[in-house]
Each structure stands twice: as structure tokens, then as C-alpha cells.
C-alpha positions in Angstrom: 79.0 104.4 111.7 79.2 101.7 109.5 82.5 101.4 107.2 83.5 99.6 104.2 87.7 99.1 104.0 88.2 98.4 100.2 91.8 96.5 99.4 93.5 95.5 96.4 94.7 92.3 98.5 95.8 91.3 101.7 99.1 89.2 101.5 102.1 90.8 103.8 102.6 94.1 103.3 103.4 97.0 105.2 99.3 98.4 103.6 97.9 95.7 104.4 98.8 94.8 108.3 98.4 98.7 108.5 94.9 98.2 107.7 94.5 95.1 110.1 95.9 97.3 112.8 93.5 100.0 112.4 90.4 97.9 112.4 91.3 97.1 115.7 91.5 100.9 116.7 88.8 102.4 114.9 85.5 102.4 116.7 82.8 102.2 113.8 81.6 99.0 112.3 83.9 97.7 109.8 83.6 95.2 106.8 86.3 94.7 104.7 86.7 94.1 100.4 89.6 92.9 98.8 89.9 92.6 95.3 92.4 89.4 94.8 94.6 87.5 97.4 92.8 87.2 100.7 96.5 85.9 102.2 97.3 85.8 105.3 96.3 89.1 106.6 92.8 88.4 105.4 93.0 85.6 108.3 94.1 87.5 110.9 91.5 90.7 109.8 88.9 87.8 109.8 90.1 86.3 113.3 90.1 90.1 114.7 86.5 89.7 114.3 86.1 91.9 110.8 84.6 89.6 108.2 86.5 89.8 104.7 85.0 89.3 101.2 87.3 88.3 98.5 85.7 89.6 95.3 87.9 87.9 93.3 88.9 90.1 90.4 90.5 88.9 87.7 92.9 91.3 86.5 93.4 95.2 86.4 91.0 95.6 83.1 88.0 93.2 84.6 85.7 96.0 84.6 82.6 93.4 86.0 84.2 93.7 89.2 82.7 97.4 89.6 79.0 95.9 89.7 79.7 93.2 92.1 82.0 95.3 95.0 79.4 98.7 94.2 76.3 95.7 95.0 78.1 94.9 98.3 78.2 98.9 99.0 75.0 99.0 98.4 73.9 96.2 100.2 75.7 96.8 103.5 74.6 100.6 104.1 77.7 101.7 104.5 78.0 105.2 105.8 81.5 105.8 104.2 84.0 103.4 101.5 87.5 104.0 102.9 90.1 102.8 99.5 93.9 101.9 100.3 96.0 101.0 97.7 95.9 102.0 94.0 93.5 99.9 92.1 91.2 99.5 95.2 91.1 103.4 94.9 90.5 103.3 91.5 87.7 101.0 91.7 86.8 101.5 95.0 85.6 105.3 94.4 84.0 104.5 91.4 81.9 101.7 92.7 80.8 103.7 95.8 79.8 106.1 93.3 77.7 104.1 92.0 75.7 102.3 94.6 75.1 106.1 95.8 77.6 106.1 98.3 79.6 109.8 98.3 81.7 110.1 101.3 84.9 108.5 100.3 88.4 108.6 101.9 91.4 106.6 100.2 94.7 106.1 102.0 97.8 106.5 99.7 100.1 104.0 101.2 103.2 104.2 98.3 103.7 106.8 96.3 107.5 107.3 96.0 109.1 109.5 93.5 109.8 107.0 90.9 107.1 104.3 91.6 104.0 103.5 92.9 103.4 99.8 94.8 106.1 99.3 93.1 105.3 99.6 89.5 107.3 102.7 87.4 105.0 105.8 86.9 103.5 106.7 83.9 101.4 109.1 82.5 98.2 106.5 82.0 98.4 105.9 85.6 98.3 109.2 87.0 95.8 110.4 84.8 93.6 107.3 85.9 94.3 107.8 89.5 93.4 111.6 89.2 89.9 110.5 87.1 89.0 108.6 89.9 90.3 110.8 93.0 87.3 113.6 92.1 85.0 111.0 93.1 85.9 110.7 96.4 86.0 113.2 99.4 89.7 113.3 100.7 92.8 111.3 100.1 95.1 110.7 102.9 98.7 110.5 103.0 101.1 108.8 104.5 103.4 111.1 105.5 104.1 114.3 104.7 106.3 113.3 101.7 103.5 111.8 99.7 101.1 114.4 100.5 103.5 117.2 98.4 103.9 113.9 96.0 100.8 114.1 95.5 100.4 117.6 95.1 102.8 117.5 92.6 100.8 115.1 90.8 97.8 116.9 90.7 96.1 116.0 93.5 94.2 120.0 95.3 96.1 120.4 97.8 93.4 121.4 99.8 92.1 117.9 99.7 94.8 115.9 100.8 95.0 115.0 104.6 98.0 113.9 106.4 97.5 110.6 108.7 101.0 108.2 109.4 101.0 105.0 109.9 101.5 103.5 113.0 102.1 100.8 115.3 101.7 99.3 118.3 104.7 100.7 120.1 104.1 99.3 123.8 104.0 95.8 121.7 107.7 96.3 120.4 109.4 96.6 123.8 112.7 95.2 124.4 112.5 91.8 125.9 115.6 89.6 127.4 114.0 87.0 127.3 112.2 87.3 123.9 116.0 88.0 122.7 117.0 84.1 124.1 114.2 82.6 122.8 114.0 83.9 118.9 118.0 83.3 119.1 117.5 79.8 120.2 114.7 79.3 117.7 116.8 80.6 114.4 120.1 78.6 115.8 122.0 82.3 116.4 124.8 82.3 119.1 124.1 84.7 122.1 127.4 86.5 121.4 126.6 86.9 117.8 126.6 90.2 116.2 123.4 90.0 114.0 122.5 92.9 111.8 118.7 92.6 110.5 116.4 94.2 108.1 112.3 93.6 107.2 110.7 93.8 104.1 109.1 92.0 100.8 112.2 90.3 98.9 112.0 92.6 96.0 114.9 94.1 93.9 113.5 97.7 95.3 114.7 97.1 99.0 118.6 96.4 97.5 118.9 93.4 100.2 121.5 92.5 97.8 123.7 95.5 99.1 122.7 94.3 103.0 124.3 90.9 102.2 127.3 92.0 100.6 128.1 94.3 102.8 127.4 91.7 106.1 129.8 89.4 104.2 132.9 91.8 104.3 132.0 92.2 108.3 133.6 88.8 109.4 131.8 88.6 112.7 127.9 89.6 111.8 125.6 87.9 110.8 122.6 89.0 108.3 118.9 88.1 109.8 116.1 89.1 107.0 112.5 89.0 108.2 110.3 88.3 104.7 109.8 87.0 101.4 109.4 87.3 98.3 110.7 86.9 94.4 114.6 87.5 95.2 114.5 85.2 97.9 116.6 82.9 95.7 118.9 85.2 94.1 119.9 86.6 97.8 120.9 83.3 98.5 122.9 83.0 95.6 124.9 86.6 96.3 125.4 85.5 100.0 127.0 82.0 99.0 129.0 84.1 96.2 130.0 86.1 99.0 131.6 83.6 101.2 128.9 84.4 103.8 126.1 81.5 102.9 126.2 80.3 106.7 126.3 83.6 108.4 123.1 84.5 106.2 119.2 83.8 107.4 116.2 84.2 105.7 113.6 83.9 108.3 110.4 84.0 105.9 107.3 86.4 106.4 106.3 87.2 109.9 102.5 88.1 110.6 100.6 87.5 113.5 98.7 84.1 113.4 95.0 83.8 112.8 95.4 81.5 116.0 96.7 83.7 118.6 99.5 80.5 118.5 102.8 80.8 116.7 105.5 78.2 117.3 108.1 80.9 115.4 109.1 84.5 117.1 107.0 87.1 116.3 108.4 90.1 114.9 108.7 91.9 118.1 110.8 88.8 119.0 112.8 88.7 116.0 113.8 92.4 116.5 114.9 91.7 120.0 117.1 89.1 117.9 119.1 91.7 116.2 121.6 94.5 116.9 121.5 97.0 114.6 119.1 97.4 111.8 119.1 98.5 108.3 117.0 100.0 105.7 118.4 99.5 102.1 115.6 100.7 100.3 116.1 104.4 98.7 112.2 104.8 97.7 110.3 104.5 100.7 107.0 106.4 101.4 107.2 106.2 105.0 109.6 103.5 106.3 107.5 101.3 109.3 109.9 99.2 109.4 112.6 101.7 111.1 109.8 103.0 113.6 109.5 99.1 114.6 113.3 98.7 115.1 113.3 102.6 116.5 110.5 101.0 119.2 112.3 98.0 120.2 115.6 99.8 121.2 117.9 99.2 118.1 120.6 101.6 116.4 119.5 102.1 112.7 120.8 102.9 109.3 118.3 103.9 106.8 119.1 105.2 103.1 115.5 106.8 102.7 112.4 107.2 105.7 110.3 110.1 105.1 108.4 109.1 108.6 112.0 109.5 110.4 113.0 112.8 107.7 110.1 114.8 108.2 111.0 114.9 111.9 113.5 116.7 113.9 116.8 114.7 114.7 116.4 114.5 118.4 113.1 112.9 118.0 115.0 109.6 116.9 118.7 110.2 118.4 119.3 106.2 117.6 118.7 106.9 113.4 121.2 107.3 111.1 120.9 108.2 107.1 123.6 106.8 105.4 124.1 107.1 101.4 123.6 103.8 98.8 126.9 102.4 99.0 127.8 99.0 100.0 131.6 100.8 101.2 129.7 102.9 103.1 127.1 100.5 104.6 130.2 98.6 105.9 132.1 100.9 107.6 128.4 101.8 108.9 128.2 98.3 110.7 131.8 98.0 111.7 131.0 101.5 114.1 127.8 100.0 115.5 129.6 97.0 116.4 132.7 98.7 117.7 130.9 100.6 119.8 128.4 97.8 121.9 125.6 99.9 122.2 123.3 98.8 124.7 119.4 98.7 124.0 118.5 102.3 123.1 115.7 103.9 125.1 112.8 104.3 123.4 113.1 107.7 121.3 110.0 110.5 120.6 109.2 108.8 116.8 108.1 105.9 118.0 105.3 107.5 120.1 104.4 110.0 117.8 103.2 107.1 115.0 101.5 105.0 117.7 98.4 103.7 115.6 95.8 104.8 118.5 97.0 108.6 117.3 96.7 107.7 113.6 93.4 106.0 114.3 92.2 109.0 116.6 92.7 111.5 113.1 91.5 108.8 110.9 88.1 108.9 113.0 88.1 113.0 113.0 88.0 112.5 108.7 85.1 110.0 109.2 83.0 112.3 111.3 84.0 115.2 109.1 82.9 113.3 106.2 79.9 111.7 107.5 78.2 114.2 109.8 80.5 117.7 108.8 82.3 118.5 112.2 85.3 116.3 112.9 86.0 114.5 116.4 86.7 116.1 119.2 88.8 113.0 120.6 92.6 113.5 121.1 
């Protein structure tokens, strides 16, 4: 089978190394389109072995891009398009559509109830999005909360499919030595109490909130994994704060083209930490908190519909706590207090292993392409 991934870029994001890690899972042949920013991800897709065209479109209304990205349909046989974010779905089905291409599947990454990518709803954009969703043959969600999002958007109900992201789990594993290393690395002492979060610097993820709240907790210290446009204006609450030099913004973390980092690696920069939070109260699935769930830390989390939709004991070491920096605080003064050791490694994280989600992702192919879905578990 022969399958066409269609992007609306590939800088770091929680879509975009989703999609890196499924092409590594999926056993069809796989080319890959994305509409602007072939970033770092790109690299790594490319190094995986997946080539990557950059189809350069210049803007949301630069309509020409439809004949170029349907002439590379059309061109590469493709048995099925498979659209992930937004635009790419928007021009993604339409362009399929048009180099005769009918079996379509697009992934809705972020649909949260206010927002989509990031950008407030409106009434133009769901229209457009429902315009183009006829044209293709299922749309998958995330999670079950943005499959009844959807729903309630207008989306049949009866042709919305539920596959969750997933990761790597055995990758995330707790590591001593990993721990030393990524500690030595970012300068952190080995008795340090380091709270840690992950995620695009954005005013959405209220990492302001994280770094006020670490500054009223004397003894921790505040490890972000990512970037982005607040980068600066976190730096500016945290000296405000009086907590400037117990506060580290380690940068994006994505696996090197190379196979060859001299920085930790995610996995390592977890190990790093002991007790991570999730600040962000709009989240349409929360990967982040299954990664920290994998590698054995306690977590507070203000919204995770991938930790939500499950029962409690399947992640024993998650805790949903409300908006509040007060409350955030006396959060991370009971973690610390209490010393926990390295939690074991709780149901959630093996349920959203990405060899599952790729395993249903391949039954929709077949279904699709030759109308009886995998038998594979």
C-alpha cells in the first residue's frame, strides 16, 4: 500500500513527531507533504528513511498550492492521502480529490473546546473544515474527547474513528544513570528538587503559573523542555519572581537527524525531574503526561483527556488539580514532602503505546483501501 502523509509543517510539535513516530510503525510505503516549515522533524522523518517534500505554500489563501500537492498525488499513485492538521486537511482532501484519489483519512490532532492549533474558533472555520471533511472517507480523533468535539461540530458521528496518540513507552524507562548525566549536563545538583513541564512556549500552556508557583517553593527548581514566543516573557516573571537562577529553559528536544546528540534526550531530561506538571487547561490529549506517566514521575495536570477518559487506577501516579497558582503550590510542597520514589510504570502508558495506535491506524487503511479492516492486534 502506498501512502501519502499530508502536513501543514513539521517544526516541534506534539502532531508533528506523532507523525514521525508512526511512519516508523506503519507497514505501507510512505511519502510525506508538508505545506510550509520542513523544521526539524522534517529531518528526522527524512533520516527515518521517508522522503519529505516541502511544497512551499505561501499563506492560508494561496489557492495554487492545490494543483501542485494534487500533481504529486497523482504522480506517486498513492493508494490513500492521510491529512493531519487543519489546513493540510483542508487542502489535503481537496487535492486528493482532485488527482482522483478518494480514500482519505485525516487525523484531528487539536480540537479543544475553545481553540483549534491554537487559533480561537469561529464560525468561517468550522464551516470550511466541515466543506472539506465530505471529501474524505473518515476522520480520526485523538481521543475520545475530540471525537464528541467533533460531533458537536458537525462532523456524522458515524464517520469519526477514535485512534490515540502514542509513544514509545519502553523508550521512556527510568534510567539512573540517564538521571546523572542530563543533571550534570543542565548544571542541576543531585539533591535538587526539580519540578518539570514540556511544551511550545505559548501563552496557552500558562508556564507563567508553573514559574510562579516554583518560585514560592524555596527549594525546587523549574526545568522547561521547549520553545517558543514566551520564551522571553518567562524569563522576565521568573527574575520578577526572585527565582531567575532556580529557573531553566532547556530549549526544544527532538531526536537528531544524526542518531548523535551532545544534549539529553527527552527520555533523559525526564529522568532529570521529580514531579511533573501540566499547566495547560485546553489540551486535546496531553502526550506529554503519558511521557512523564512512562518514565516513573508523579504528575499534576489541569486538563488531559488521554488520562480523563480512563479509569483512575489505570494512572494511580496522576493528579488533576484546578488553575490556581495557590493551589499548584501547595500541589508541589506534598510531592516534595513526601519523597516519592520512581513510580512503577502505570496501565496508561501501555495502553497509548504507538505500535497499538499504528495497529488501528492500519485496520482504517485496509478498511478504506480494500473494505475489510486488519485482522492484526
Amino acid at each position: 500500500m502506498r501512502v501519502l502523509h499530508v502536513i501543514t509543517g513539521l517544526g516541534i510539535g506534539g502532531a508533528e513527531q506523532q507523525l514521525r513516530l508512526l511512519l516508523r510503525h506503519l507497514p505501507v510505503r510512505s511519502g510525506v507533504v508538508t505545506l510550509t516549515n520542513p523544521g526539524a522533524v522534517a529531518a528526522g522523518i527524512e533520516a527515518d528513511g521517508t522522503p519529505v517534500t516541502h511544497l512551499g505554500m505561501a499563506g492560508n489563501r494561496d489557492i495554487g498550492a492545490l494543483p501542485r500537492l494534487a500533481r504529486i498525488v497523482r504522480q506517486g499513485r498513492y493508494d490513500l492521502v492521510h491529512t493531519h492538521l487543519y489546513r493540510a486537511c483542508v487542502y489535503g482532501r481537496t487535492a486528493a480529490r482532485l488527482a482522483g484519489v478518494r480514500r482519505v483519512i485525516a487525523t484531528e490532532h487539536s480540537l479543544g473546546e475553545t481553540q483549534i492549533e491554537g487559533r480561537p474558533l469561529s464560525a468561517g472555520t468550522r464551516a470550511l473544515y466541515l466543506a472539506s471533511e465530505r471529501l474524505g472517507t473518515s476522520t480520526v480523533a485523538v481521543s475520545p474527547s475530540v471525537a464528541r468535539r467533533l460531533a458537536d461540530w458537525g462532523v456524522p458521528p458515524d464517520r469519526i474513528q477514535v485512534v490515540p496518540n502514542g509513544i514509545e513507552t519502553d523508550r521512556f524507562a527510568y534510567d539512573a544513570r540517564a538521571r546523572h548525566r542530563a543533571r550534570r549536563i543542565l548544571g542541576l545538583p543531585e539533591d535538587a528538587y526539580v519540578v518539570g513541564g514540556v511544551g511550545r512556549l505559548t501563552p496557552g500552556k500558562k508556564f507563567d503559573r508553573l514559574v510562579r508557583a516554583v518560585a514560592s517553593v524555596p527549594e525546587a527548581r523549574l526545568l522547561l523542555v521547549g520553545e517558543g514566543e514566551q520564551r522571553e516573557e518567562l524569563l522576565r516573571v521568573a527574575r520578577e519572581s526572585g527565582a531567575a537562577d532556580r529557573v531553566l529553559l532547556a530549549g526544544a528536544c527532538e531526536d537528531p537527524p544524526t542518531g548523535a546528540s551532545p544534549g539529553p534526550s527527552l527520555p533523559e531530561l525526564l529522568a532529570a525531574m521529580d514531579a511533573f506538571v501540566s499547566t495547560s487547561p485546553d489540551e486535546t490529549f496531553g502526550l506529554a503526561v503519558v511521557e512523564a506517566l512512562a518514565a516513573g514521575l508523579p504528575v499534576l495536570y489541569v486538563a488531559c483527556p488521554a488520562i480523563d477518559d480512563l479509569t483512575p487506577e489505570a494512572a494511580p501516579g496522576a493528579r488533576r488539580i484546578g488553575e490556581s497558582v495557590p493551589e499548584l503550590i501547595s500541589a508541589l510542597r506534598g510531592i516534595q514532602d513526601a519523597r516519592l520514589a520512581r513510580l512503577p510504570l502505570p496501565a496508561a502508558a501501555r495502553r497509548y503505546d504507538i505500535a497499538h495506535s499504528a495497529r488501528q491506524l492500519m485496520s482504517l487503511y485496509d478498511q478504506a483501501v480494500h473494505g475489510t479492516p486488519s485482522t492484526a492486534n
